[in-house]
DSSP file (Angstrom, degrees, kcal/mol; ACC not computed):
  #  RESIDUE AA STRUCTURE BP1 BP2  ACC     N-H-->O    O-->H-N    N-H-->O    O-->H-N    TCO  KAPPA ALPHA  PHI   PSI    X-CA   Y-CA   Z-CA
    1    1 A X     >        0   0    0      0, 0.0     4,-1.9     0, 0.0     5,-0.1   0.000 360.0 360.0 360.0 -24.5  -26.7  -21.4   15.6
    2    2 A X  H >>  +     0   0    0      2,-0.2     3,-3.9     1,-0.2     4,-0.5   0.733 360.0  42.4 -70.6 -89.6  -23.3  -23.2   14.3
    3    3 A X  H >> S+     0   0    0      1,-0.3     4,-4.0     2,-0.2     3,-1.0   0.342 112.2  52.7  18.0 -82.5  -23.0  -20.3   11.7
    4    4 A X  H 3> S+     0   0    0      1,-0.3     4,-1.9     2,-0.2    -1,-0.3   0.701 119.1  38.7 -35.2 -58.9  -24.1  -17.6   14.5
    5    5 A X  H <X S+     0   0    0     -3,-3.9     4,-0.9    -4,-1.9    -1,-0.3   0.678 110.4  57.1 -90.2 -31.6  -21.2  -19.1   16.7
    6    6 A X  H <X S+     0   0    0     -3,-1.0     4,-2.5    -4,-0.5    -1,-0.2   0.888 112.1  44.0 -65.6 -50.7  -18.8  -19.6   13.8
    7    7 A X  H  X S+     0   0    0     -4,-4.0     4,-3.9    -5,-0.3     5,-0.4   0.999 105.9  59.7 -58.0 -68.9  -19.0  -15.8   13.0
    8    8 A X  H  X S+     0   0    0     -4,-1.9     4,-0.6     1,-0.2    -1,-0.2   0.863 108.8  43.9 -24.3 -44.4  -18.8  -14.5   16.6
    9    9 A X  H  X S+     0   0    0     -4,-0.9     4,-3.1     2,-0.2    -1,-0.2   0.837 110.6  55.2 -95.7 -24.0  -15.5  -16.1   17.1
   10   10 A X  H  X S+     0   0    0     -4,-2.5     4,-1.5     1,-0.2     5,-0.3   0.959 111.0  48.8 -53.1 -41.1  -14.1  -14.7   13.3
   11   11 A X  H  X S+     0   0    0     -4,-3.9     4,-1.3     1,-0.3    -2,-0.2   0.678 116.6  41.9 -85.0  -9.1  -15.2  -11.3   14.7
   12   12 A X  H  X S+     0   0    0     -4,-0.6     4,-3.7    -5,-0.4     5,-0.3   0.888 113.5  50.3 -87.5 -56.4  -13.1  -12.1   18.2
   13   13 A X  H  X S+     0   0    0     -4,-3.1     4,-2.4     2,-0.2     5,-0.3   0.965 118.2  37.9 -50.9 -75.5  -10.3  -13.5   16.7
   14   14 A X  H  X S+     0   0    0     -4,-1.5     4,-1.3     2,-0.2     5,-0.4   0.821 111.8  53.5 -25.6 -65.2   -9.9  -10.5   14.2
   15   15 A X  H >X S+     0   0    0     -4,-1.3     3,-4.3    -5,-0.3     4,-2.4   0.952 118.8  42.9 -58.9 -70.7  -10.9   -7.4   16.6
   16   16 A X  H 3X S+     0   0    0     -4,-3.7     4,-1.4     1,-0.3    -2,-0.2   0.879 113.4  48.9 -63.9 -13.4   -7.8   -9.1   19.1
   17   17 A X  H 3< S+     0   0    0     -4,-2.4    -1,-0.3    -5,-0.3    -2,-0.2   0.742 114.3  46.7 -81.9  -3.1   -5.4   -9.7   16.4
   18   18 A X  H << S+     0   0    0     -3,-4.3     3,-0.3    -4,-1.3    -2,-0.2   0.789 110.1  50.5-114.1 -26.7   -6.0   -6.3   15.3
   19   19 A X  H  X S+     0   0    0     -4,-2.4     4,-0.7    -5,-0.4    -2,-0.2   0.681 108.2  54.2 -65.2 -13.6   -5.7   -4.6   18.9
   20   20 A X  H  X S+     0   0    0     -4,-1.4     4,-0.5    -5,-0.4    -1,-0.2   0.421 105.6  56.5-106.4   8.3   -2.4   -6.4   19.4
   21   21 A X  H  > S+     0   0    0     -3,-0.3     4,-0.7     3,-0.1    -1,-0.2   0.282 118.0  35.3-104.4   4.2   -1.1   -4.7   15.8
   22   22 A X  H  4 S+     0   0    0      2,-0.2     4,-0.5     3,-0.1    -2,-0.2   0.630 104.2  56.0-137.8  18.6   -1.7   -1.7   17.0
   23   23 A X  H  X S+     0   0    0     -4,-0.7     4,-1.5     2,-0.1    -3,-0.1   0.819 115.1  56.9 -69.3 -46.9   -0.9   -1.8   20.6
   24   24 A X  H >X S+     0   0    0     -4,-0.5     4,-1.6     2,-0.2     3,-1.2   0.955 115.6  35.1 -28.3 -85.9    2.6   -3.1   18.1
   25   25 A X  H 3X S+     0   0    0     -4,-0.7     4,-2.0     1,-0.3     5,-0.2   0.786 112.6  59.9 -57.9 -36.9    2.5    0.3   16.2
   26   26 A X  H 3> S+     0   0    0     -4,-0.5     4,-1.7     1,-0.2    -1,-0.3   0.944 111.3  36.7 -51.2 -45.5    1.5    2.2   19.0
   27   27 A X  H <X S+     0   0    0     -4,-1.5     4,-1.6    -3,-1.2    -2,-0.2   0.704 113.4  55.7 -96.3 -23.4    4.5    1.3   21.1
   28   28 A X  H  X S+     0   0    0     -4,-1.6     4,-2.5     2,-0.2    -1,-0.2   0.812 108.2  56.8 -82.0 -24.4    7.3    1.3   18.0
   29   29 A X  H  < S+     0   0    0     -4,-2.0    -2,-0.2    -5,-0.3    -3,-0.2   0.993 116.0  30.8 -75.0 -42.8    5.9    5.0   17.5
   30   30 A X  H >X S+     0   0    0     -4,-1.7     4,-1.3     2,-0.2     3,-0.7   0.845 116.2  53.3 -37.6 -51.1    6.7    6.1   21.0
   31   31 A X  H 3X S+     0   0    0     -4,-1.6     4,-0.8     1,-0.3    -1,-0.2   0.837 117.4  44.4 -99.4 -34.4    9.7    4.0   21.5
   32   32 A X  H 3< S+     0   0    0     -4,-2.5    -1,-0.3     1,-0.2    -2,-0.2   0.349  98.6  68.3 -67.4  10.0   11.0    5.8   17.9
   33   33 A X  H X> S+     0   0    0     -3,-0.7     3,-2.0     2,-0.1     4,-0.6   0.828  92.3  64.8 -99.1 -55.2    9.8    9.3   18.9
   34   34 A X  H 3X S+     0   0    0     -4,-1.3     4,-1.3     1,-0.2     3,-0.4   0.901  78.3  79.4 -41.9 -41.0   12.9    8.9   21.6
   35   35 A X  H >< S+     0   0    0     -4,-0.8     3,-1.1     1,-0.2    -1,-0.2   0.919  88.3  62.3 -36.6 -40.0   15.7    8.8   18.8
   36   36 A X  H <4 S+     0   0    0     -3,-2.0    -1,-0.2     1,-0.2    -2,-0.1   0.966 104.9  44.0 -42.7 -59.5   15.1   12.5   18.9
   37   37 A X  H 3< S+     0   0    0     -4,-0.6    -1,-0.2    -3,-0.4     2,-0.2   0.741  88.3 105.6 -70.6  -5.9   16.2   12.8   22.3
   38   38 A X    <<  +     0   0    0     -4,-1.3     3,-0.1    -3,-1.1     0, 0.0  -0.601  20.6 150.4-100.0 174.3   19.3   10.7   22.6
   39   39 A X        +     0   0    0      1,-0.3     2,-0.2    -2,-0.2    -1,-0.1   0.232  52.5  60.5-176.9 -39.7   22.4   11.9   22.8
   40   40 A X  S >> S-     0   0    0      1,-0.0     3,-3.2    38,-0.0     4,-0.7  -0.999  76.9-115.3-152.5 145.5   24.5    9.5   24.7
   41   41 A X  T 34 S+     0   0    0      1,-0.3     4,-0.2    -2,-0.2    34,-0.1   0.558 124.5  50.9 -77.3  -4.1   25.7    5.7   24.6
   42   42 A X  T 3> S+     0   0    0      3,-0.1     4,-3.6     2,-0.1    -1,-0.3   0.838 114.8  49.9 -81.2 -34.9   23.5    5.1   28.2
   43   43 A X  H <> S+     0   0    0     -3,-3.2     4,-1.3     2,-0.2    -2,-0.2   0.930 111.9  43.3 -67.7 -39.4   20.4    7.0   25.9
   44   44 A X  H  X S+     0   0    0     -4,-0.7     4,-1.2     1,-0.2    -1,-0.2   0.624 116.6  49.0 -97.4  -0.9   20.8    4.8   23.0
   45   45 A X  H  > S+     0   0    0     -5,-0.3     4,-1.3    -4,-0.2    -2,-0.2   0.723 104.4  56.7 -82.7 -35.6   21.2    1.6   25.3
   46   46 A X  H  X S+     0   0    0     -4,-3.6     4,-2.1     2,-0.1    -2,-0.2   0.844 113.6  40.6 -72.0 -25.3   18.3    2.5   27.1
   47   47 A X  H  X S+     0   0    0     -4,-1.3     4,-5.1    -5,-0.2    -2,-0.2   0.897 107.5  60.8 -65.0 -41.5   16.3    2.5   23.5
   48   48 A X  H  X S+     0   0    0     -4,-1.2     4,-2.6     2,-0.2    -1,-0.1   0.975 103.7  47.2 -41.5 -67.5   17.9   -0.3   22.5
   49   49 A X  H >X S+     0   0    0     -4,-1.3     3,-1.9     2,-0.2     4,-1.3   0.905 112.0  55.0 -18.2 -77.1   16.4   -2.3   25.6
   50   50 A X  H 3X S+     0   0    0     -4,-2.1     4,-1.8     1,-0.3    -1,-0.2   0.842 108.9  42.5 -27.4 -62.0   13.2   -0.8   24.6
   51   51 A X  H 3X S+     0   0    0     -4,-5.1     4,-2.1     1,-0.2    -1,-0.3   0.702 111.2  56.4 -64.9 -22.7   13.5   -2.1   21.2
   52   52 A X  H <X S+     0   0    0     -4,-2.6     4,-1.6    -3,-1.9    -2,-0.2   0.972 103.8  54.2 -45.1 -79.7   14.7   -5.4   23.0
   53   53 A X  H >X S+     0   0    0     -4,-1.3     4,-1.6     1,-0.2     3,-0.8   0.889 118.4  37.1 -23.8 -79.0   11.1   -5.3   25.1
   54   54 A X  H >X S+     0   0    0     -4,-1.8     4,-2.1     2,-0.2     3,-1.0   0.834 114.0  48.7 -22.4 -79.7    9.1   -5.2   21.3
   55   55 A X  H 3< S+     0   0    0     -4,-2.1     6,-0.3     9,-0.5    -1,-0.2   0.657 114.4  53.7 -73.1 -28.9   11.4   -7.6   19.1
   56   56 A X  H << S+     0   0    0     -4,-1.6     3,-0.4    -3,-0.8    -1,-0.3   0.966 118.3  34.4 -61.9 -72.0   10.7  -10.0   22.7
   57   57 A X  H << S+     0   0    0     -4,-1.6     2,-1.1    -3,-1.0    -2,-0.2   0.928 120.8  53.3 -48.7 -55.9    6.6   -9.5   22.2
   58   58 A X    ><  +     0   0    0     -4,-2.1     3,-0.6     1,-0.2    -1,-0.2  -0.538  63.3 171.3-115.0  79.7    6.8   -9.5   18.3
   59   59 A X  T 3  S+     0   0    0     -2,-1.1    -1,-0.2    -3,-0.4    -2,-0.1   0.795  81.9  47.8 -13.1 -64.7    8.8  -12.9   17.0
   60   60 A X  T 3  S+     0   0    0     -3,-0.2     2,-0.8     2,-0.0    -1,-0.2   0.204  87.5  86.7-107.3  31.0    7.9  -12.1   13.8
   61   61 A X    <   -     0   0    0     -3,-0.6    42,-0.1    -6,-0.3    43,-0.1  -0.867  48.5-163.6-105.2 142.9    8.6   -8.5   13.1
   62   62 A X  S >> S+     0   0    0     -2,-0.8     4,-1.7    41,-0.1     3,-1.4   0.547  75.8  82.0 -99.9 -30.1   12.2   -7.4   11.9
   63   63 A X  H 3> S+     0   0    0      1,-0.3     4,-2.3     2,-0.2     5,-0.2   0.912  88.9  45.5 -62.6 -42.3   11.6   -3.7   12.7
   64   64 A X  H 34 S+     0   0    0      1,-0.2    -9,-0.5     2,-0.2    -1,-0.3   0.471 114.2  50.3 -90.5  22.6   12.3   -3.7   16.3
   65   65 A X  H <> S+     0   0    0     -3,-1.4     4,-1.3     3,-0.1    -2,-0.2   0.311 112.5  50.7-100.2 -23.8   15.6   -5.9   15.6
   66   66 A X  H  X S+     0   0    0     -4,-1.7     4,-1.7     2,-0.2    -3,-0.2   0.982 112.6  39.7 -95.2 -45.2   16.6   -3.2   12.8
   67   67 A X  H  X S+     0   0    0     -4,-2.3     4,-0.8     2,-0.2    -1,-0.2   0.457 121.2  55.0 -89.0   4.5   16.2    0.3   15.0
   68   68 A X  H  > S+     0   0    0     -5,-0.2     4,-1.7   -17,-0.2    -2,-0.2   0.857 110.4  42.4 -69.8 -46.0   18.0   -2.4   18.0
   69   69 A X  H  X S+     0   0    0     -4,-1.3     4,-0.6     1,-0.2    -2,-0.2   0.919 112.1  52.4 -76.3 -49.3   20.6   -2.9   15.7
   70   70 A X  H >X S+     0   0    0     -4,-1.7     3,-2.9     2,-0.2     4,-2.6   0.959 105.5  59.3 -39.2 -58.9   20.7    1.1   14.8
   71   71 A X  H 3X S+     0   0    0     -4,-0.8     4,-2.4     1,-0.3    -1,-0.2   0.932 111.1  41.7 -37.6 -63.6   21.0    1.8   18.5
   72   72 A X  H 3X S+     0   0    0     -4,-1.7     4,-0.9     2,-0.2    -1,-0.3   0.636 110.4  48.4 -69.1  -4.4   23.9    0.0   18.4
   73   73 A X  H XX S+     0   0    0     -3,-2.9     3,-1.0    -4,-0.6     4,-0.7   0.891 114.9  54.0 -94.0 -48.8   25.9    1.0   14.9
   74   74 A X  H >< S+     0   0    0     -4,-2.6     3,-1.4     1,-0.2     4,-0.4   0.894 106.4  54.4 -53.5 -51.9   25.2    4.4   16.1
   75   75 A X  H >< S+     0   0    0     -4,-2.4     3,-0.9     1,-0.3    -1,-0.2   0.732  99.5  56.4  34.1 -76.1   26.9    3.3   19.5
   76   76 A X  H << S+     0   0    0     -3,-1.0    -1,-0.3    -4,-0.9    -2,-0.2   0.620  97.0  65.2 -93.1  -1.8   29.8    2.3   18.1
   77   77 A X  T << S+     0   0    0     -3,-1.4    -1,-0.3    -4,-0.7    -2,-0.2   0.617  76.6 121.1 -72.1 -16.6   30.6    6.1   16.2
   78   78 A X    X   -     0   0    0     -3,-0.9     3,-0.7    -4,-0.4     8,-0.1  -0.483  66.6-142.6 -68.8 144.1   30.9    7.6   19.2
   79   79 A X  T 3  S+     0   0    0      1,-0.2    -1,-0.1    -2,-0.2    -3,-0.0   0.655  91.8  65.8 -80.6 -34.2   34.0    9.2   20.2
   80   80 A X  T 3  S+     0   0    0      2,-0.1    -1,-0.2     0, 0.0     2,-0.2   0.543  87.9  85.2 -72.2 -12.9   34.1    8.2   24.0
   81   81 A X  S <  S-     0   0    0     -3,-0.7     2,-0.4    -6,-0.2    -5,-0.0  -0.603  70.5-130.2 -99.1 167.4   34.7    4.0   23.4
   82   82 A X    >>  -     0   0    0     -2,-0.2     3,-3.7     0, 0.0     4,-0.9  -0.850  40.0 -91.2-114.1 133.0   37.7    2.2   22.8
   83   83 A X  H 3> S+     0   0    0     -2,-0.4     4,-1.6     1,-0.3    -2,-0.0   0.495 122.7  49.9 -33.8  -8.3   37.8    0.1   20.1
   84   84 A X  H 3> S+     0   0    0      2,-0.2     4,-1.8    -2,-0.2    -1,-0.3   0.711 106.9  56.1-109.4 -15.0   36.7   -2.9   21.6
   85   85 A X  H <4 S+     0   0    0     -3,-3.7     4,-0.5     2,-0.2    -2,-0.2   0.925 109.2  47.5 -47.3 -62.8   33.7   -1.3   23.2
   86   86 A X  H >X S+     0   0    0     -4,-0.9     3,-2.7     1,-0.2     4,-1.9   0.921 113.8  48.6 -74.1 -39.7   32.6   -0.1   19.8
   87   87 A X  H 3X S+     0   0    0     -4,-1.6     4,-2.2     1,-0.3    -2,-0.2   0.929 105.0  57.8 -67.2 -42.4   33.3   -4.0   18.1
   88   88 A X  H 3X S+     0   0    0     -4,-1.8     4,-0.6     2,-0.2    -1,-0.3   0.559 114.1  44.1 -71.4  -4.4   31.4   -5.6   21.0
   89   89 A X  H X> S+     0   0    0     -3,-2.7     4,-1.5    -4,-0.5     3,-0.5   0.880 106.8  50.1 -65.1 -51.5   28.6   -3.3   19.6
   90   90 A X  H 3X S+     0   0    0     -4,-1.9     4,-0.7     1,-0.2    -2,-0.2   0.671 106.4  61.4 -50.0 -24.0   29.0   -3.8   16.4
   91   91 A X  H 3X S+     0   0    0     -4,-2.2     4,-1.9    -5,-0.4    -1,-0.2   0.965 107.5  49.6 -87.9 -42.1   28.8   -7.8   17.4
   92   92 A X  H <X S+     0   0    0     -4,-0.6     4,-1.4    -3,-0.5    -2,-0.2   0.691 108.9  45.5 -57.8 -19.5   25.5   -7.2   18.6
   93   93 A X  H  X S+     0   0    0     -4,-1.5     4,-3.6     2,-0.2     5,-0.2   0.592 107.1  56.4 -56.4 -31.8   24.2   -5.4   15.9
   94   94 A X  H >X S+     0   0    0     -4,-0.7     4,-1.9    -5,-0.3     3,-1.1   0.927 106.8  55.1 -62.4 -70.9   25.7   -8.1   13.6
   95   95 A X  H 3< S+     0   0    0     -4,-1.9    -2,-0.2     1,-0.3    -3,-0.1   0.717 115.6  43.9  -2.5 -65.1   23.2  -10.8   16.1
   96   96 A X  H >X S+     0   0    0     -4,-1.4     4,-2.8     1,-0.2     3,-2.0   0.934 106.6  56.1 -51.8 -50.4   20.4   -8.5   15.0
   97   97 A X  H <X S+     0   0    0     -4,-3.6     4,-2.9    -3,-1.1     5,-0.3   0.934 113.7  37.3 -45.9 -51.0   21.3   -8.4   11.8
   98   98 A X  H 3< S+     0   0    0     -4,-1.9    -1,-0.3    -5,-0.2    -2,-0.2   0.528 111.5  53.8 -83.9  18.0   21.2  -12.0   11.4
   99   99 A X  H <> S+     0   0    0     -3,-2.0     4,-2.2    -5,-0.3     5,-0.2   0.567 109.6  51.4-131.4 -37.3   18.4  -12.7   13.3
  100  100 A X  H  X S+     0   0    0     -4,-2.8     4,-4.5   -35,-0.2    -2,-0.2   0.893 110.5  57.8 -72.9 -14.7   16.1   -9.5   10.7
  101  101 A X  H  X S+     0   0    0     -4,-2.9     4,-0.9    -5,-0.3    -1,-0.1   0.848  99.0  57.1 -77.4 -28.6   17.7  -11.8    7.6
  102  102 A X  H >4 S+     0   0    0     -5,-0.3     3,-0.5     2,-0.2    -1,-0.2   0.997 119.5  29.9 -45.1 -68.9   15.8  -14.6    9.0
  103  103 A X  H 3< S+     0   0    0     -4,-2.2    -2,-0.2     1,-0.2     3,-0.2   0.896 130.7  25.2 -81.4 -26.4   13.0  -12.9    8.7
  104  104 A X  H ><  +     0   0    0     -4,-4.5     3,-2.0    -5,-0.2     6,-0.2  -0.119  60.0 161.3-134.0  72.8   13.1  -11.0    6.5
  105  105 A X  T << S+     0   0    0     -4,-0.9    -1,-0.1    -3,-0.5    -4,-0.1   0.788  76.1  55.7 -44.2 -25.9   15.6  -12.0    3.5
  106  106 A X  T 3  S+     0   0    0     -3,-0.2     2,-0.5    -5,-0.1    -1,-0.3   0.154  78.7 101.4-119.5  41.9   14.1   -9.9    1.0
  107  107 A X    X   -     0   0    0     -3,-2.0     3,-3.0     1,-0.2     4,-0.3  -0.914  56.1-147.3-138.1 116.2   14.1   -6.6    2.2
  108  108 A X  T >> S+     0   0    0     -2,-0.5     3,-3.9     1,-0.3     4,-1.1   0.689  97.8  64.6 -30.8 -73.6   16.4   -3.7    1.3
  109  109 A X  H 3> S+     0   0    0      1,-0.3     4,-1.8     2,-0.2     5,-0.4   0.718 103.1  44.2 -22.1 -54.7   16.0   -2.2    4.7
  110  110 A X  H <4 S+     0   0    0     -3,-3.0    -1,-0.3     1,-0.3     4,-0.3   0.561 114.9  50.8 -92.2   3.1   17.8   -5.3    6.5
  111  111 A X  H <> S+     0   0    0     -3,-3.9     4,-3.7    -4,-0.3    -1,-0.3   0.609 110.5  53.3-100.5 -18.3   20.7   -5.2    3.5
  112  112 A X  H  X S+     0   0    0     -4,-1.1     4,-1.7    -3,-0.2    -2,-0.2   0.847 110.0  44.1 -78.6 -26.7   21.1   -1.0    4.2
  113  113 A X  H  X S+     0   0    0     -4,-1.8     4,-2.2    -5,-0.3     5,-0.2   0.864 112.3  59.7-122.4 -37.1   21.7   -1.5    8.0
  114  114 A X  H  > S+     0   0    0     -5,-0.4     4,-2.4    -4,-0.3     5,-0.2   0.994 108.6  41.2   0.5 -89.9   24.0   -4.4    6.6
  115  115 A X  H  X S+     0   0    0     -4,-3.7     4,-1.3     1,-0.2    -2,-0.2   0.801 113.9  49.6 -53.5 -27.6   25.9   -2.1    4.9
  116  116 A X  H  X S+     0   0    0     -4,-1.7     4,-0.6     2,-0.2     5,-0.2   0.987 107.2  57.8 -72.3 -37.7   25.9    0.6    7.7
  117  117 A X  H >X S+     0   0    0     -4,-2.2     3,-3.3     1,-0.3     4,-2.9   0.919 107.6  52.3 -38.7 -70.4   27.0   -2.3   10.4
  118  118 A X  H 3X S+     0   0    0     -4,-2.4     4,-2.3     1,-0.3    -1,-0.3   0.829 104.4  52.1 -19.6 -52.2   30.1   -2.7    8.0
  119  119 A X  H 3X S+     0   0    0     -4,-1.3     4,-0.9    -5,-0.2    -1,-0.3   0.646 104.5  54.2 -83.8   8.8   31.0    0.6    7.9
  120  120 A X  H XX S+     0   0    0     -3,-3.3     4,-1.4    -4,-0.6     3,-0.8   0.830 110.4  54.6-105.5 -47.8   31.1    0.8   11.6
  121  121 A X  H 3X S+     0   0    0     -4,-2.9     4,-0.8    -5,-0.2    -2,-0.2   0.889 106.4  44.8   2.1 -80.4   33.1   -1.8   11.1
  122  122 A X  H 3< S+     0   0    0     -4,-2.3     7,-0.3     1,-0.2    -1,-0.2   0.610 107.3  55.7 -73.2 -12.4   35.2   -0.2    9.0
  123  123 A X  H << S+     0   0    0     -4,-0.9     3,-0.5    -3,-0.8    -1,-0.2   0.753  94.5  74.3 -85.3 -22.6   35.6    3.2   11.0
  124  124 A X  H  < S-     0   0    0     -4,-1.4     2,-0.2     1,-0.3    -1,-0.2   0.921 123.9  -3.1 -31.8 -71.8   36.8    1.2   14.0
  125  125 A X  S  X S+     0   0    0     -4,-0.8     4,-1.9     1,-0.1    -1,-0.3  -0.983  72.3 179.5-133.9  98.2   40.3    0.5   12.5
  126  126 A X  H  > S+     0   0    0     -3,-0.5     4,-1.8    -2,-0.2    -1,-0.1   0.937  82.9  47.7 -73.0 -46.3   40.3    2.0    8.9
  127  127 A X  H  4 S+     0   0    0      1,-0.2     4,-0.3     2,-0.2    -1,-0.2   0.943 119.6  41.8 -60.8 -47.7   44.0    0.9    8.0
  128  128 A X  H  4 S+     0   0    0      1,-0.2    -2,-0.2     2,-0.1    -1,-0.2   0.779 123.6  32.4 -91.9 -15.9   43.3   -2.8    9.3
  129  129 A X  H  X S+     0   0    0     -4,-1.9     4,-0.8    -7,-0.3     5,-0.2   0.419  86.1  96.3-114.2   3.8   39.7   -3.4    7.9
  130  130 A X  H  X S+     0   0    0     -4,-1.8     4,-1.3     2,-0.2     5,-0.3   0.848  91.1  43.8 -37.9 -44.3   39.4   -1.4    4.3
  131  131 A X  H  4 S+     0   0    0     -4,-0.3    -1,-0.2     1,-0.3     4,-0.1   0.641 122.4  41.7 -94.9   3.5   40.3   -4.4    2.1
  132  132 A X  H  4 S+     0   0    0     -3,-0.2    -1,-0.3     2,-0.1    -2,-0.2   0.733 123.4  28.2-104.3 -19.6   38.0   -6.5    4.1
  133  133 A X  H >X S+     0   0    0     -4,-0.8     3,-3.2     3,-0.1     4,-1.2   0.874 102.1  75.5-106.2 -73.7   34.9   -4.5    4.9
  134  134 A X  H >X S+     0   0    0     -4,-1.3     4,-1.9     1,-0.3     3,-0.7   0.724 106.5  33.8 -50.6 -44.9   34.7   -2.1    1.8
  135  135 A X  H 34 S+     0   0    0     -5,-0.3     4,-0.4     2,-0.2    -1,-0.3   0.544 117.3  55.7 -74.9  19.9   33.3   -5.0   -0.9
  136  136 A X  H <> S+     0   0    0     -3,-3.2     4,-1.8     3,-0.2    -1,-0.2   0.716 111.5  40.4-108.5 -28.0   31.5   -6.5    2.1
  137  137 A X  H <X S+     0   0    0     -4,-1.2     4,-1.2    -3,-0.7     5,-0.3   0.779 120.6  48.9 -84.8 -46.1   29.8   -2.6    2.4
  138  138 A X  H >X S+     0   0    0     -4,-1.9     4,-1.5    -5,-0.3     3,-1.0   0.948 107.9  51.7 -91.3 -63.5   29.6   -2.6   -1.7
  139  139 A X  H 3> S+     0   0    0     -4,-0.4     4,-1.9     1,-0.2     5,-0.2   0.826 113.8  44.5 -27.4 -53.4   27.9   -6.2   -1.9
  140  140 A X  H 3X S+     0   0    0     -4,-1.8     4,-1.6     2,-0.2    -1,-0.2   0.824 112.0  50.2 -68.8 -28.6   25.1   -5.1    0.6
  141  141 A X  H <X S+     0   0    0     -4,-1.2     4,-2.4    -3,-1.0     5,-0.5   0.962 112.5  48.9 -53.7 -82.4   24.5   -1.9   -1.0
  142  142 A X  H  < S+     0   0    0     -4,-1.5     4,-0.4    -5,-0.3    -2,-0.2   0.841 113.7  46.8 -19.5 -54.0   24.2   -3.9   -4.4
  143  143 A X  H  X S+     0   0    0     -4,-1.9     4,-1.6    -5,-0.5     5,-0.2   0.889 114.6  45.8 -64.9 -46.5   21.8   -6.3   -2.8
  144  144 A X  H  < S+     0   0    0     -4,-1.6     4,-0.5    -5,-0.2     7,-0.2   0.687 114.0  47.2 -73.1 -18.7   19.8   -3.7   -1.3
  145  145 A X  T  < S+     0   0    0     -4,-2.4    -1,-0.2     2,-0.2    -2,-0.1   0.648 109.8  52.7 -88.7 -16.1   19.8   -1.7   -4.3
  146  146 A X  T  4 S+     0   0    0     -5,-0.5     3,-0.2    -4,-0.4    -2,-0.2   0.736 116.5  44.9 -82.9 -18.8   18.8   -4.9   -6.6
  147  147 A X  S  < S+     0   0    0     -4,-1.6     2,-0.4     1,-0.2    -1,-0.2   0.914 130.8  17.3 -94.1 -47.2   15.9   -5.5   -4.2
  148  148 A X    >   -     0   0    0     -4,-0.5     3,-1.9    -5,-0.2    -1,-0.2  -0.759  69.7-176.3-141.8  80.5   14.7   -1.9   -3.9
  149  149 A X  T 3  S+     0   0    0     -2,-0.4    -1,-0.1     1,-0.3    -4,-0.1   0.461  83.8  38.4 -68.6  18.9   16.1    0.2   -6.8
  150  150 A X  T 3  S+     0   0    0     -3,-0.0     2,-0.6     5,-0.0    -1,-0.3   0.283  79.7 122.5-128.7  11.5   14.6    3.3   -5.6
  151  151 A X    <>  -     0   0    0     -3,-1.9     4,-3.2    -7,-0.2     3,-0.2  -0.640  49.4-149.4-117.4 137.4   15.0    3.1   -2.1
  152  152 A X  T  4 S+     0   0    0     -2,-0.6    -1,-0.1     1,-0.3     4,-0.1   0.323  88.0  61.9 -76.4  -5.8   17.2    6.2   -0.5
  153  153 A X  T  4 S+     0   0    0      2,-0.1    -1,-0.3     3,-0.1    -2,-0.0   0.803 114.9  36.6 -97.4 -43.3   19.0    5.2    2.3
  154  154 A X  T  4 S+     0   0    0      1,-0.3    -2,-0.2    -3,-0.2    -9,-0.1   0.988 114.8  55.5 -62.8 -55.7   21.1    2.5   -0.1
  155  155 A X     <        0   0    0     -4,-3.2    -1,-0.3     1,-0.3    -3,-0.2   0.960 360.0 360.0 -57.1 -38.6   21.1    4.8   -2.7
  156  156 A X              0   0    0     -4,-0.1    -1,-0.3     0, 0.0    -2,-0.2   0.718 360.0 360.0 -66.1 360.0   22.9    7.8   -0.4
């Protein structure tokens, strides 16, 4: 009967831990199906949010703090902000940033979106942040490449 009872509650645990990873995949494929449609810095704020809702649910996932942190690097390229608009994105992306390295130190991914943060950085004010950014933009690229030589967003 212990056995009987022992099994029953593997088989519980497992079937919910494996409906709440893909109620998880379910909802980061939707909430990524919207990048298509946005367009504008209220569209990629409202995803952001989204991705905010996720990262909230799932502690230990880094993915929905790395496409929040995209929302925001993309953000800050837009033509319509004033520089300090685009930094106080780019400071929430950084947040993210340190908050996927927590989790996940050893993955390329969270050293590419590093590097892009940097360069959003660097487009801000190009004259005042080139000699500060660019090796800060080559180091992450470097890391990300030493971790993943193959991997295409670092390499581009």
């Amino acid at each position: 009967m212990k056995k009987t009872t022992l099994f029953a509650c593997a088989i519980l645990i497992a079937t919910l831990a494996m409906g709440s990873d893909e109620k998880y995949y379910q909802k980061m494929g939707e909430t990524l199906s919207e990048f298509s449609s946005c367009s504008t810095v209220e569209d990629f704020q409202n995803l952001a949010n989204k991705f905010r809702v996720i990262a909230n649910v799932e502690k230990e996932e880094w993915l929905p703090l790395y496409y929040e942190a995209h929302c925001y690097v993309l953000i800050s390229f837009m033509g319509d902000l004033s520089a300090q608009q685009k930094d106080a994105y780019l400071d929430k992306a950084s947040g993210l940033i340190e908050s996927m390295t927590e989790l996940a130190p050893n993955e390329a991914e969270v050293q590419v979106m590093t590097a892009f943060d940097y360069t959003g950085n660097l487009v801000v004010n190009p004259p005042q942040r080139a000699m500060s950014t660019t090796p800060l933009i080559h180091a992450a690229i470097t890391k990300a490449l030493a971790i993943e030589p193959t991997n295409p967003r670092a390499i581009f």
